[in-house]
C-alpha positions as CSV (number, residue, x, y, z in Angstrom):
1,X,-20.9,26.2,110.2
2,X,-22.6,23.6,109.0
3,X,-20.6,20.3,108.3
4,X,-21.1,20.0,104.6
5,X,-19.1,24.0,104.0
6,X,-16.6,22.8,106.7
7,X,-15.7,19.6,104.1
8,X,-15.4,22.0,101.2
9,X,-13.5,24.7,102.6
10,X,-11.0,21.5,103.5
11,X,-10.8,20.3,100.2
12,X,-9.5,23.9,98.8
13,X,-7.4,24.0,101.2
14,X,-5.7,20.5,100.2
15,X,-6.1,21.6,96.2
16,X,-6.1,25.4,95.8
17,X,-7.4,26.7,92.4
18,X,-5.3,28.8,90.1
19,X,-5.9,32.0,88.9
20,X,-7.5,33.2,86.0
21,X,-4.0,34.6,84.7
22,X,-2.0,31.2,85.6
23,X,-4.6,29.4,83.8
24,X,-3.9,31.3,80.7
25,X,-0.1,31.0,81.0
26,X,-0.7,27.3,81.2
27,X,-2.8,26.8,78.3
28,X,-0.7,29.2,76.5
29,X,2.9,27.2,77.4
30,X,1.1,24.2,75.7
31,X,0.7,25.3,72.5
32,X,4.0,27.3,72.1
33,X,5.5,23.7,72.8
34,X,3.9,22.5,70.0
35,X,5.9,22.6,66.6
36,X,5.9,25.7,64.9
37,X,4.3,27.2,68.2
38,X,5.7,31.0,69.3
39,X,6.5,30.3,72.6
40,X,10.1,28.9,74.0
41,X,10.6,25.6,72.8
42,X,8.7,25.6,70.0
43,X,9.4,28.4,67.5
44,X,12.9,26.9,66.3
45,X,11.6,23.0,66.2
46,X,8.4,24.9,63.8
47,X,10.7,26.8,61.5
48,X,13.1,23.5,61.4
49,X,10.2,20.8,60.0
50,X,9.1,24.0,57.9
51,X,12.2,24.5,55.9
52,X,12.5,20.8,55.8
53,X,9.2,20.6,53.9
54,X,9.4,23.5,51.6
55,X,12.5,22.1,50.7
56,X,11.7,18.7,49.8
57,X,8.9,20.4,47.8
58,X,11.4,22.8,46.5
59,X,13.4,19.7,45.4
60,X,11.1,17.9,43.7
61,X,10.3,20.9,41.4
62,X,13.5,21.0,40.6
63,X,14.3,17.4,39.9
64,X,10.4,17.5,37.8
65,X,11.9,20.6,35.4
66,X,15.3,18.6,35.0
67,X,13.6,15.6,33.9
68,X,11.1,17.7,31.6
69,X,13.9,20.4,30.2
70,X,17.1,17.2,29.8
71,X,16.2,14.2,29.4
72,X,12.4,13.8,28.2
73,X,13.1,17.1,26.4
74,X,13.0,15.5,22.7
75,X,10.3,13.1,23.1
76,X,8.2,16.5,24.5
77,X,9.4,18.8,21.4
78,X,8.5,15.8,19.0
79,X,4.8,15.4,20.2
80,X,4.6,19.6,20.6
81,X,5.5,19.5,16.7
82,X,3.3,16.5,15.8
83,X,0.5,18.4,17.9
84,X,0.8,21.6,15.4
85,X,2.0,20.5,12.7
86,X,-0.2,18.4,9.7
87,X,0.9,15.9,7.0
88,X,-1.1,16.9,4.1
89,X,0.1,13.9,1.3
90,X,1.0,15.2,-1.9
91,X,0.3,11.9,-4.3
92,X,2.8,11.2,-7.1
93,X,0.9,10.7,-10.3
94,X,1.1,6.9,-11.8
95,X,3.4,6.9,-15.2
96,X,1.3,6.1,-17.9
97,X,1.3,3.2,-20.7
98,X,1.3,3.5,-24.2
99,X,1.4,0.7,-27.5
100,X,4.1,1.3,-30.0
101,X,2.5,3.3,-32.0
102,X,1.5,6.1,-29.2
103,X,-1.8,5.5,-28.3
104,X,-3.0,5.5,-24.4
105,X,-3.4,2.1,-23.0
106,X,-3.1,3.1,-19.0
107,X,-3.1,6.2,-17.4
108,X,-4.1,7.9,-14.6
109,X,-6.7,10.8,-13.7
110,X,-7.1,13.2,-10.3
111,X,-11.0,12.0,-8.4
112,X,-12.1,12.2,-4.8
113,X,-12.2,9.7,-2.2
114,X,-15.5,10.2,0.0
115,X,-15.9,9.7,3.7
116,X,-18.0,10.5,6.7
117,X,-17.8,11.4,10.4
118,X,-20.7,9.8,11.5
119,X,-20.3,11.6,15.1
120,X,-20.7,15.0,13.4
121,X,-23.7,14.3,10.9
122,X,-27.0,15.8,13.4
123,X,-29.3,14.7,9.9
124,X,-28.3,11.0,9.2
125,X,-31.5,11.2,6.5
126,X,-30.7,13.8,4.8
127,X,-27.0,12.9,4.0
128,X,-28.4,9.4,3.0
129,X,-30.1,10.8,0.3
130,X,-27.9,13.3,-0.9
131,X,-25.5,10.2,-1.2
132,X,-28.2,8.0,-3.1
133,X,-29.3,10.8,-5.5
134,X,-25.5,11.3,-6.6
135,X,-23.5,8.1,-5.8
136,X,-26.2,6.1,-6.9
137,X,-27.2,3.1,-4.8
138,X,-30.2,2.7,-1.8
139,X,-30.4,5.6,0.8
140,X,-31.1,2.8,3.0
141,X,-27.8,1.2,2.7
142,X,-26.0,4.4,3.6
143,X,-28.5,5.3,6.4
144,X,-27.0,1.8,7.7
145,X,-23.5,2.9,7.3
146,X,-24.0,6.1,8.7
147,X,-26.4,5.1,11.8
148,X,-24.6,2.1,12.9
149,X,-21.3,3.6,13.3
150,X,-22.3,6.6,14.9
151,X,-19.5,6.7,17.7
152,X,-16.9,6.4,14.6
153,X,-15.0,9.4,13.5
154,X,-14.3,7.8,10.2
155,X,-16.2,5.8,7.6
156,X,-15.8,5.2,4.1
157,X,-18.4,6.5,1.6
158,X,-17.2,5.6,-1.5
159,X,-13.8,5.5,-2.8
160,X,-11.9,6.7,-6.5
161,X,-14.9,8.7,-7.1
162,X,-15.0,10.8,-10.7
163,X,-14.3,14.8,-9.9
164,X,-17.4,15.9,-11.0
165,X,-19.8,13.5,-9.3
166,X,-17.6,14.6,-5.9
167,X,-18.1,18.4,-6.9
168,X,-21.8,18.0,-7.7
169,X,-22.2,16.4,-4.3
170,X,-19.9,18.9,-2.2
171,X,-22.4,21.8,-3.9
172,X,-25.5,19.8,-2.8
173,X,-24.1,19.5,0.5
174,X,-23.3,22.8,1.2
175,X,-26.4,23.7,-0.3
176,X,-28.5,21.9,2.3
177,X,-26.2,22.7,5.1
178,X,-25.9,19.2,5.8
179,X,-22.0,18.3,7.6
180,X,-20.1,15.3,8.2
181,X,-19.0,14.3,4.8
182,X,-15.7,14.5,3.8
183,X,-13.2,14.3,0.5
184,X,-10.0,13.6,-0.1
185,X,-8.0,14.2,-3.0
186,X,-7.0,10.9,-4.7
187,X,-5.8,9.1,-8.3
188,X,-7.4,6.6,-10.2
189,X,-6.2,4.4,-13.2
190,X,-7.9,4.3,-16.3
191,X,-7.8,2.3,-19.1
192,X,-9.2,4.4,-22.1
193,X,-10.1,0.7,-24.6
194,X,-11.5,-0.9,-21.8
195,X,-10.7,-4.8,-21.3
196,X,-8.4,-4.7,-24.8
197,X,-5.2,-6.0,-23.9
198,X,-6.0,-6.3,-19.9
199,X,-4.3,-9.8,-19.3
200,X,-1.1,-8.0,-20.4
201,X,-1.5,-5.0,-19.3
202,X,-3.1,-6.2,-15.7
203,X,-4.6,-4.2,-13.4
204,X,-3.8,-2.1,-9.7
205,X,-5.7,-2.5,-6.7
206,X,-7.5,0.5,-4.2
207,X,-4.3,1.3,-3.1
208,X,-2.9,2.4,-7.0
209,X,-0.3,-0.9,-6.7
210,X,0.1,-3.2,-9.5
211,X,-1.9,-6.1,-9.0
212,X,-1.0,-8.3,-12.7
213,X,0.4,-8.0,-15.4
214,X,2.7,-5.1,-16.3
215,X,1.1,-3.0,-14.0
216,X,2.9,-5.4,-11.3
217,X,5.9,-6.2,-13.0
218,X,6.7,-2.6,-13.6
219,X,5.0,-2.0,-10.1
220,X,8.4,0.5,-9.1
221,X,8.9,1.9,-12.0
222,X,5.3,2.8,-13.4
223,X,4.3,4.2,-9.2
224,X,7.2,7.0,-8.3
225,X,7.6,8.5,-5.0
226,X,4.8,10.2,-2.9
227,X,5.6,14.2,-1.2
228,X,3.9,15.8,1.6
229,X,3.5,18.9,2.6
230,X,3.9,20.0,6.1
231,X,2.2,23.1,7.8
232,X,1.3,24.8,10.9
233,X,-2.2,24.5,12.2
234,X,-4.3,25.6,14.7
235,X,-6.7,24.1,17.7
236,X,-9.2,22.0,15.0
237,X,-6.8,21.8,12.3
238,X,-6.7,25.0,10.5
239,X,-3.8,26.4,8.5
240,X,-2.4,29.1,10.5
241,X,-1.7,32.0,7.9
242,X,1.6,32.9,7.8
243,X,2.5,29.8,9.9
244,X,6.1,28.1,8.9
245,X,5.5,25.1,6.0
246,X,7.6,22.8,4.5
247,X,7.0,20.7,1.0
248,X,8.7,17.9,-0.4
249,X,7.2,17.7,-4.3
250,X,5.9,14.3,-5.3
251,X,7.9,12.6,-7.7
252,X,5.8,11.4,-10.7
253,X,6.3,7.7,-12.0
254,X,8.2,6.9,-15.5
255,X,6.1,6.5,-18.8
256,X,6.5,3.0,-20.8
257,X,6.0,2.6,-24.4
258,X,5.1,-1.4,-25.0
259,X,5.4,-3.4,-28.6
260,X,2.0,-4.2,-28.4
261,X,-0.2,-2.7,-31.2
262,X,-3.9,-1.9,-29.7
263,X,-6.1,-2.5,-33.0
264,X,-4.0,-5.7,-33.7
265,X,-4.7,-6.7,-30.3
266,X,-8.3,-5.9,-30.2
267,X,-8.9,-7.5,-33.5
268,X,-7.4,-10.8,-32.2
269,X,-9.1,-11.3,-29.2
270,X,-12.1,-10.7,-31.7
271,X,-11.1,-13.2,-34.2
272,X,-10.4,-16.3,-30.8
273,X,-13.4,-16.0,-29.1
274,X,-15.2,-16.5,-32.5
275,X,-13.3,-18.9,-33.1
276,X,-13.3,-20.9,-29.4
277,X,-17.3,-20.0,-29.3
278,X,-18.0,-21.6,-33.2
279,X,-15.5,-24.9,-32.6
280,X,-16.6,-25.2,-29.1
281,X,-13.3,-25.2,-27.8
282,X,-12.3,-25.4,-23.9
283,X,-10.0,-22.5,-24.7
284,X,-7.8,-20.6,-28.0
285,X,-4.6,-18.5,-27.7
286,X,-3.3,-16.3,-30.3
287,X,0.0,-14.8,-30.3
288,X,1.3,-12.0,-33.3
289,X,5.4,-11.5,-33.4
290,X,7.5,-9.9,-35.6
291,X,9.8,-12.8,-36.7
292,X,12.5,-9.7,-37.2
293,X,12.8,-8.2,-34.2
294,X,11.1,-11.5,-31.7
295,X,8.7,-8.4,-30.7
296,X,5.3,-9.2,-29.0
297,X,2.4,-7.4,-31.4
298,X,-0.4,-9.3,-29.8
299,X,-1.4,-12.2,-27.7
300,X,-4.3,-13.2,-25.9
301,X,-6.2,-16.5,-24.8
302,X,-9.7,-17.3,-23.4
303,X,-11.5,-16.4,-21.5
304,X,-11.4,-13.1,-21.9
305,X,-11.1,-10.8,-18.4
306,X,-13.4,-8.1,-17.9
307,X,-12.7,-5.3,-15.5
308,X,-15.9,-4.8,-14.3
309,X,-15.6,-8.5,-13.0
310,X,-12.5,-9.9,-11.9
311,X,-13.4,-12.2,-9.5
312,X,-12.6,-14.8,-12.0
313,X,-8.8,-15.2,-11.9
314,X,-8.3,-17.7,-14.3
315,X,-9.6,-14.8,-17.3
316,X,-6.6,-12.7,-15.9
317,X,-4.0,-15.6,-17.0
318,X,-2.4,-15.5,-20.1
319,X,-2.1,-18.7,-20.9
320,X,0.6,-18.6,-23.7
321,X,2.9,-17.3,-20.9
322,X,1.5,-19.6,-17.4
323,X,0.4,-22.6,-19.2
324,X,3.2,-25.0,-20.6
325,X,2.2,-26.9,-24.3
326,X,4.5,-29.7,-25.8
327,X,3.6,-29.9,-29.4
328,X,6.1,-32.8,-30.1
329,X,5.3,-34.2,-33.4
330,X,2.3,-31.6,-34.4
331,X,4.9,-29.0,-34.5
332,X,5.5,-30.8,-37.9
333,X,3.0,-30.2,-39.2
334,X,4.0,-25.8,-39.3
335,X,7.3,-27.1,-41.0
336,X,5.4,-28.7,-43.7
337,X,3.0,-25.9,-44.0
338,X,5.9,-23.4,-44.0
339,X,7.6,-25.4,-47.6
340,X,4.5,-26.3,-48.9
341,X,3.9,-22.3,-48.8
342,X,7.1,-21.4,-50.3
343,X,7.2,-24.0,-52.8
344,X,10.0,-26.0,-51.5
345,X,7.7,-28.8,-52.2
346,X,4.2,-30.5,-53.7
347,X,1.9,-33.0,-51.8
348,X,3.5,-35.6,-54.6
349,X,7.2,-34.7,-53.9
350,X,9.0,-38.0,-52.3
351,X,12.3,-37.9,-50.7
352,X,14.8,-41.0,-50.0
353,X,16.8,-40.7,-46.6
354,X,19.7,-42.7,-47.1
355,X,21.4,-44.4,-43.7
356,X,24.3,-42.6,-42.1
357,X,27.1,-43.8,-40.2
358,X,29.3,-41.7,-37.4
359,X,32.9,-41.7,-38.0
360,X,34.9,-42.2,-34.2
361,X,37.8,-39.8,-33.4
362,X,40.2,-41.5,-31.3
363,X,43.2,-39.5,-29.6
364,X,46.2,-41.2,-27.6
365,X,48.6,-39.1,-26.3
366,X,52.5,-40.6,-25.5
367,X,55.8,-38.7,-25.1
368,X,56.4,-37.8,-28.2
369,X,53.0,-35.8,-28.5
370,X,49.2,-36.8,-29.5
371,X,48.1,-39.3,-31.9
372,X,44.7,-38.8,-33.7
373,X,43.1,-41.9,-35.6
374,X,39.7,-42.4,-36.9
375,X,37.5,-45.6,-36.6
376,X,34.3,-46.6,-38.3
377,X,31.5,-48.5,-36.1
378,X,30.5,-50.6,-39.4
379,X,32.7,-52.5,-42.4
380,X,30.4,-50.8,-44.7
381,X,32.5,-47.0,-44.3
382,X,34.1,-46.0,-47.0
383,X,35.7,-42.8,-48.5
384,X,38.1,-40.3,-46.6
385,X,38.0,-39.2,-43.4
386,X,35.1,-37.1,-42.7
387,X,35.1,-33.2,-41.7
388,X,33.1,-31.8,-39.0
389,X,30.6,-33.2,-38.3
390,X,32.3,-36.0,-39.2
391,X,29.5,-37.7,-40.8
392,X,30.1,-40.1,-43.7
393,X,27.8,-42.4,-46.0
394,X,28.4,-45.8,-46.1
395,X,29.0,-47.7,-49.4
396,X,25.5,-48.4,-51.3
């Protein structure tokens, strides 16, 4: 035996192998020590960190759905409603205006209110022109507006537009199966004798709000109350039929019947901006009142607004009202014109204006009650004691 087998069989001596079979006991012990391992040892420490986890899953479930179902459970049903519901606004019509003798100074009329969805329009030139041929206006400028806001969902076209301009346009549309455009049902006021009477009468803004005049200063009255009209719809916003709905009915605004008389009106503001334009005046007012009743007919001052322009405020002021005037001693001169007229007097009448004196009441009161005496300022008083006003003339 050669020395190199005698040092091996030594060395299995000294470290003898194991068997196939205790080999796989071994590697077998090791994993059923493991946690959640079959073997002793390890198959109740496994089901232990088991049930620990699915119960801390289990718990947070629970707690989430308590959270979700208690106390977020309003705020949830509130956004679940807002979600499927829509707020369609029903608008309250604008009261209307008229002169005292019934004709239509103000009123208002249904139109559309055009906009676009610039994200949705796949033929930005062809909209642009179907805008130009019936809004009027450059196709350019709406190819701007269209094109340049084109990750915008809303954009608008043209507001207050008349009905049938907005139906022509809605048929031309559909007729060239172009999308994107939009309208929206709106009001409009309208004033039927154009700028007649508009610096009392005034004027409202985009938003149907008195902006002057009595348009603002009967703002709350003239406007009334807006409705809506709430209904169920579906994924993009349509109506589900036979879906739940609820309306509150708009609440028109109260009519107003003014003293002012239209063809009076219109034939004064005639009459003083002849006048102003022929005397070359800075500016005339003219004011008609019935001396019975302190009723306003007419009034008026220049310049003259016009609606088309109001960018000059000072033509929306009525100058009788907002600019103060002290005539002092001119005024005497509507006196005199006012006797000379009725014949109280000539241009030859004279009149003598004798002096006056004022009589003095003195009183003095004492214990046995109030004495009253009267005084005269000046030796010249003569004659009884004077009456209210106790005025007396002195001797001549």
């Amino acid at each position: 035996m050669s020395r190199r087998e005698r040092q091996s069989r030594s060395r299995r001596r000294s470290y003898p192998e194991a068997s196939y079979d205790e080999a796989s006991r071994a590697r077998y012990r090791v994993r059923a020590s493991r946690p959640g391992g079959s073997g002793s040892g390890g198959t109740d420490r496994g089901f232990s960190v088991t049930r620990r986890v699915l119960l801390a899953a289990f718990g947070a479930v629970a707690a989430r759905l308590g959270w979700l179902q208690v106390v977020d459970a309003g705020n949830l049903a509130s956004r679940a409603e807002s979600q499927r519901t829509n707020s369609i606004a029903l608008h309250a019509k604008r009261g209307t205006i008229y002169d005292r003798n019934g004709n239509v100074l103000a009123l208002s009329e249904d139109c559309e209110t055009i906009y676009a969805n610039p994200s949705e329009i796949s033929d930005p030139s062809g909209v642009a022109s179907a805008l130009a041929e019936a809004l009027g206006g450059k196709k350019s400028d709406y190819m701007e507006l269209i094109t340049k806001n084109r990750e915008s969902t809303f954009v608008y076209v043209q507001r207050q537009v008349d009905q049938e301009v907005a139906d022509g346009l809605s048929a031309t549309l559909a007729e060239r199966e172009l999308s994107g455009v939009y309208f929206l049902a709106d009001t409009k006021r309208v004033y039927p004798y154009g700028n007649v009477g508009a610096q009392i009468l005034g004027y409202v803004n985009m938003d149907g709000e008195g902006a002057s005049g009595l348009e603002y200063y009967y703002n709350d009255l003239l406007t009334g109350i807006d409705g809506q009209m709430l209904v169920e719809t579906g994924l993009y916003g349509t109506p589900i039929a036979g879906g739940a709905s609820r309306v509150t009915e708009a609440v028109d605004g109260t009519d107003i019947v003014i003293s002012l008389d239209i063809d009076l009106q219109e034939a004064c503001e005639g009459i003083i901006a002849q006048a102003v334009e022929h005397y070359t005046s800075d500016s005339g007012s003219v004011m008609v009142t019935d001396p019975r009743t302190g009723e306003i007919l007419a009034a008026c001052s220049t310049p003259l607004p016009d609606f088309s322009n109001l960018e000059d405020l000072e033509a929306l002021n009525l100058k009788l009202v907002t600019s103060s005037f002290e005539p002092g001693s001119i005024f005497k001169v509507i006196t005199t014109s006012i006797g000379l007229e009725k014949g109280l007097y000539t241009p030859d009448t004279v009149y003598t204006v004798p002096a006056a004196v004022r009589w003095v009441r003195a009183t003095s009161r004492t214990t046995t009650g109030a004495t009253t005496r009267w005084t005269c300022p000046s030796a010249r008083c003569s004659g009884a004691r004077p009456t209210p006003p106790w005025r007396f003339s002195p001797r001549t």
